[in-house]
Structures are given as C-alpha cells and as structure tokens.
N, CA, C and O of each residue as an XYZ file, in Angstrom:
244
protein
N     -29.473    -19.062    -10.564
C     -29.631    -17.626    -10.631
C     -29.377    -17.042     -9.239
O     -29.824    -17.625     -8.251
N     -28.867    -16.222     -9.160
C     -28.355    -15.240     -7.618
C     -29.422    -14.396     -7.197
O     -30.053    -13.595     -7.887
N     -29.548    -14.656     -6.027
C     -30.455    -13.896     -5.450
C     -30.273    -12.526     -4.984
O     -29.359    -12.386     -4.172
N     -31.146    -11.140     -5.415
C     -31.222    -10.009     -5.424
C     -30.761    -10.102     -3.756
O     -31.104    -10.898     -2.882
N     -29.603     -8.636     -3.718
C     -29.069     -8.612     -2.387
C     -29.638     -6.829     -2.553
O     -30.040     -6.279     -3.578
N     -29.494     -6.265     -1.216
C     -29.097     -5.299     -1.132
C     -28.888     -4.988      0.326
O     -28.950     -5.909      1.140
N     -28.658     -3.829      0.688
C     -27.793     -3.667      1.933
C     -29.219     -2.927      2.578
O     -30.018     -2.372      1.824
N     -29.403     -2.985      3.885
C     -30.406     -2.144      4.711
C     -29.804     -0.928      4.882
O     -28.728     -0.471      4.495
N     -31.024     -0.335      5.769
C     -30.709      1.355      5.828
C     -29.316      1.590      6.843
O     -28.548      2.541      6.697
N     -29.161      0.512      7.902
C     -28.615      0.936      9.255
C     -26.754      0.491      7.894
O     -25.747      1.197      7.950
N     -26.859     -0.486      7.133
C     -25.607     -0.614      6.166
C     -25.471      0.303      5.658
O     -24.260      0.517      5.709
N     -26.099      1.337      4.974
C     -26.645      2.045      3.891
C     -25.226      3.271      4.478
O     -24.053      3.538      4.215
N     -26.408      3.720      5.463
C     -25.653      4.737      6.665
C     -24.560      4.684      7.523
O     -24.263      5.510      8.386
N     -23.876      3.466      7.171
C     -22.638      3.010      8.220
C     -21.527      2.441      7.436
O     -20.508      3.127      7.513
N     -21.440      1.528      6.801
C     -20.359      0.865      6.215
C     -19.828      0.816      4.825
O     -18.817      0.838      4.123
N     -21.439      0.718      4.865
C     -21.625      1.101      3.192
C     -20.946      2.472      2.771
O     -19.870      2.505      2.175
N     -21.854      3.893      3.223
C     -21.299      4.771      3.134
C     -20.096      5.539      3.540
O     -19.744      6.541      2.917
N     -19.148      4.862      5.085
C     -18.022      4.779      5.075
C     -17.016      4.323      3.964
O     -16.129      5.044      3.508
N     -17.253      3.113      3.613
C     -16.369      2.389      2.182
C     -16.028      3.308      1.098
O     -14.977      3.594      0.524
N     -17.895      3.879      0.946
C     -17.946      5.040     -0.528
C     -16.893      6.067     -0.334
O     -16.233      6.445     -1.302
N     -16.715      6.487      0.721
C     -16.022      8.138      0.840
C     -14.334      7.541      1.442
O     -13.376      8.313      1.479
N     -14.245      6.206      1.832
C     -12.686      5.958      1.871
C     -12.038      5.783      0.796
O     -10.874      6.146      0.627
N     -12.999      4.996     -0.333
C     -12.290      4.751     -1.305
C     -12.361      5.968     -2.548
O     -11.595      5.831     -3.502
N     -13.024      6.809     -2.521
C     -12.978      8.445     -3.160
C     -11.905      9.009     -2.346
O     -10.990      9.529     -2.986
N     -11.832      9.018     -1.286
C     -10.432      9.369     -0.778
C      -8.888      9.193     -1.002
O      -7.926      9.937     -1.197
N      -9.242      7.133     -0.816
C      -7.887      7.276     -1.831
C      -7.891      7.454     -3.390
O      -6.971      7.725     -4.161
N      -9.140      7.230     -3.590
C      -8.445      7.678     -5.514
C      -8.032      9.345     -5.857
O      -7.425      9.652     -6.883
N      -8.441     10.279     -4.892
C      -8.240     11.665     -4.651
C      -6.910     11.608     -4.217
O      -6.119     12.523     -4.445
N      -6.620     10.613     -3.619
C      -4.678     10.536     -2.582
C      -3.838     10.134     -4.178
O      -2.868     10.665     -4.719
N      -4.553      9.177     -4.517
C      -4.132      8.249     -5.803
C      -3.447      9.393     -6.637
O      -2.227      9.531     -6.545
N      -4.380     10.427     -7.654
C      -4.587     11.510     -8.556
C      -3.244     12.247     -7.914
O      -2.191     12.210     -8.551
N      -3.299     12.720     -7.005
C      -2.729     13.431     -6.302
C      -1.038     13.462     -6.167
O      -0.270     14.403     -6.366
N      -0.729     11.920     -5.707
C      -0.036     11.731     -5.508
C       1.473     11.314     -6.454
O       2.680     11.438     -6.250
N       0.344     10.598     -7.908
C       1.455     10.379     -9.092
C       0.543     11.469    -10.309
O       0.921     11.527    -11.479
N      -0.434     12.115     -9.898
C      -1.031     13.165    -10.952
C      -1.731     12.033    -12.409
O      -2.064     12.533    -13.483
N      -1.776     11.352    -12.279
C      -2.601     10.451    -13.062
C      -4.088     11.002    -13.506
O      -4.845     11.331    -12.592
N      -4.547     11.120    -14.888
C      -6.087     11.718    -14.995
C      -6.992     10.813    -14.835
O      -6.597      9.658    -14.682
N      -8.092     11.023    -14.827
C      -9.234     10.028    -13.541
C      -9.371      8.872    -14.408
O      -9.741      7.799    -13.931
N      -8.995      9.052    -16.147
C      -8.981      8.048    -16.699
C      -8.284      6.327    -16.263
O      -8.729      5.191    -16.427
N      -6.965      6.888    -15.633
C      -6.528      5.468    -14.941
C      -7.364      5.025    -14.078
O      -7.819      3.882    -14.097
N      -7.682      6.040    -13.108
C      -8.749      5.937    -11.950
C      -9.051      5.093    -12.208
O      -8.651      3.958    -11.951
N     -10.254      5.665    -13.086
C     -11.189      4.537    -13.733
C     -11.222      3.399    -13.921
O     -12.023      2.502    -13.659
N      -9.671      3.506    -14.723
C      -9.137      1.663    -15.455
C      -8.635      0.628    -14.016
O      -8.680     -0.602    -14.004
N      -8.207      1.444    -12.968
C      -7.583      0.432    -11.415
C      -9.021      0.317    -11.112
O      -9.170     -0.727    -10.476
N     -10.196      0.949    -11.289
C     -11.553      0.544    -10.435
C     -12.067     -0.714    -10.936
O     -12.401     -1.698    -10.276
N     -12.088     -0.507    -12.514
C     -12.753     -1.353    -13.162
C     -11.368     -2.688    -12.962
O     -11.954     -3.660    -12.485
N     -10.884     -2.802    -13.021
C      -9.736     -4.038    -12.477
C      -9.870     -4.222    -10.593
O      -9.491     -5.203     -9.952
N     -10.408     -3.173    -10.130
C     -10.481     -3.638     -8.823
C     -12.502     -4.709     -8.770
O     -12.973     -5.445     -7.904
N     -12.954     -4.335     -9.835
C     -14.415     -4.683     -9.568
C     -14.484     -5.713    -10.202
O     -15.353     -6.493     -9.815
N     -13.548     -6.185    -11.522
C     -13.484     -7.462    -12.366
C     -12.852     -8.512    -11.244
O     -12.815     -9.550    -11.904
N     -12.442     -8.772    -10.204
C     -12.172     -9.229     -9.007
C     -13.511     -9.431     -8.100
O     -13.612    -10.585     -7.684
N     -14.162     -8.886     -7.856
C     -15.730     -9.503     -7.661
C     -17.144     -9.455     -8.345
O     -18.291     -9.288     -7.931
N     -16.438     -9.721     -9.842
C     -18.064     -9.690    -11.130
C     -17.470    -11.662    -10.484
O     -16.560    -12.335    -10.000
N     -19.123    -11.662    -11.101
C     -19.432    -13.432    -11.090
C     -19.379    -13.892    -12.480
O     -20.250    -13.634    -13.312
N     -18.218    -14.652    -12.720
C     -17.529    -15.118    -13.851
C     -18.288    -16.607    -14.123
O     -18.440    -17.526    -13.317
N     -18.675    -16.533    -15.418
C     -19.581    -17.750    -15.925
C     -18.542    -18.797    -16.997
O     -18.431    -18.586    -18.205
N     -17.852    -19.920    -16.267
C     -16.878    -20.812    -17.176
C     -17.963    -20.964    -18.368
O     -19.171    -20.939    -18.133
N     -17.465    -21.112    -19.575
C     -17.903    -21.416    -21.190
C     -17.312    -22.694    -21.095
O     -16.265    -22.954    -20.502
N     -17.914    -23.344    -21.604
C     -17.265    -24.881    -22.087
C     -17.644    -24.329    -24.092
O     -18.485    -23.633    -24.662
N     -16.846    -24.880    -24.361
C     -17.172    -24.964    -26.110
C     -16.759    -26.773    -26.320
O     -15.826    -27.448    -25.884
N     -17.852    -27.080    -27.125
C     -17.583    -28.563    -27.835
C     -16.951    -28.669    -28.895
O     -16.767    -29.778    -29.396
C-alpha cells in the first residue's frame, strides 16, 4: 500500500502553485491557439495524468 504524500506549505506556495498556473496557461495557449473546446482539454489532461496513475498488472488464471 503507498504511503499518503502531500506537499508542505513552503511546496504548496512555490512549485506546486507555479506548475498549477503554467499548466492553465498553456491549456489557455492550447484553446487559443487551434480553438479546441475545453472538452479536448480535458481528454490531453486526462492522457497526460494516465502517465502517472499507479497501474496494478492483473494476472488471470
């Protein structure tokens, strides 16, 4: 089982919240740029985040 992470305040306020507003930035550049509705947005995020979910191999007998 994985152990509960989370980021401190001095992360919270620095890198963390840098990351949040670069990457709203480019999906605002994204929209913008080929006019795409936030629906793709959405679908490149969720394909950018299925790239770090923790994937559990199935064995079947």
């Amino acid at each position: 089982m994985n152990k509960p992470y989370a980021f401190n305040n001095e992360q919270m306020n620095g890198i963390v919240e840098d990351t949040y507003s670069q990457i709203i930035q480019e999906c605002e550049n994204l929209k913008k740029s080929t006019n795409c509705p936030n629906e793709q947005i959405v679908a490149l995020l969720s394909v950018i985040a299925s790239n770090f979910a923790t994937t559990t191999d199935k064995k079947e007998d």
